[in-house]
N, C-alpha and C positions, 0 to 999 in steps of 0.2 A: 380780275376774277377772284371771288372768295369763294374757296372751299367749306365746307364746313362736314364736320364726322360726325356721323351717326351711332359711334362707340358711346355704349354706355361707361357713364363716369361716379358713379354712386355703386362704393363696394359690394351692396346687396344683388347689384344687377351682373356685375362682373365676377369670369371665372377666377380670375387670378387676384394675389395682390402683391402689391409690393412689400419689402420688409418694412418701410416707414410707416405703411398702413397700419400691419402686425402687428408692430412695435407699438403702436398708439392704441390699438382693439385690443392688448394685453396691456397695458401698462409697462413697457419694457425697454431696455435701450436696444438699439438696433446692433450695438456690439453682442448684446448678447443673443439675437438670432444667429449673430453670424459663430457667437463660439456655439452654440446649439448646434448648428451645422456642421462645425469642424466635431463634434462629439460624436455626431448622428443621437442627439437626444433631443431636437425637437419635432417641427411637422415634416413631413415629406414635401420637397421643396423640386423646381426643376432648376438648373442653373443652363443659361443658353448660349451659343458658339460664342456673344460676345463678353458673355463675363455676368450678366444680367442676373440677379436670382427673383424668381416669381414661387409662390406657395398657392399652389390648387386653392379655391376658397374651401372644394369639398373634405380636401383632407385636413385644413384645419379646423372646420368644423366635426368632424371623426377624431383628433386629437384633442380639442374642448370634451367633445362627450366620455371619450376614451379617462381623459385626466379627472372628471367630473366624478366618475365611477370608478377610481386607481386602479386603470389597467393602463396605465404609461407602457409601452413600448420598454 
């Protein structure tokens, strides 16, 4: 029997994303979301019981606009 998911797999459709996503929709290395995180100077991010970090897509899209119009956090 094949399963198959009905989760959306194209970042525009999905809430979250990964940091490898980020990293690539910025131009960025993934070390430096993670010292952003350790700063609290980039998006608002959730980190999950397993260790997981996901970034709301809405809050980085309010952090583009936010940095767009330099009101950085």
């Amino acid at each position: 029997m094949t399963l198959t998911s009905n989760v959306p797999t194209s970042t525009e459709t999905r809430k979250y994303l990964r940091p490898d996503e980020l990293a690539t929709r910025w131009g960025v290395a993934i070390k430096t979301l993670a010292k952003w995180r350790c700063d609290a100077s980039g998006p608002l991010y959730i980190k999950l019981s397993n260790g997981i970090v996901r970034y709301p897509l809405a809050e980085v899209e309010a952090f583009e606009v936010a940095a767009a119009q330099g009101m950085m956090r």
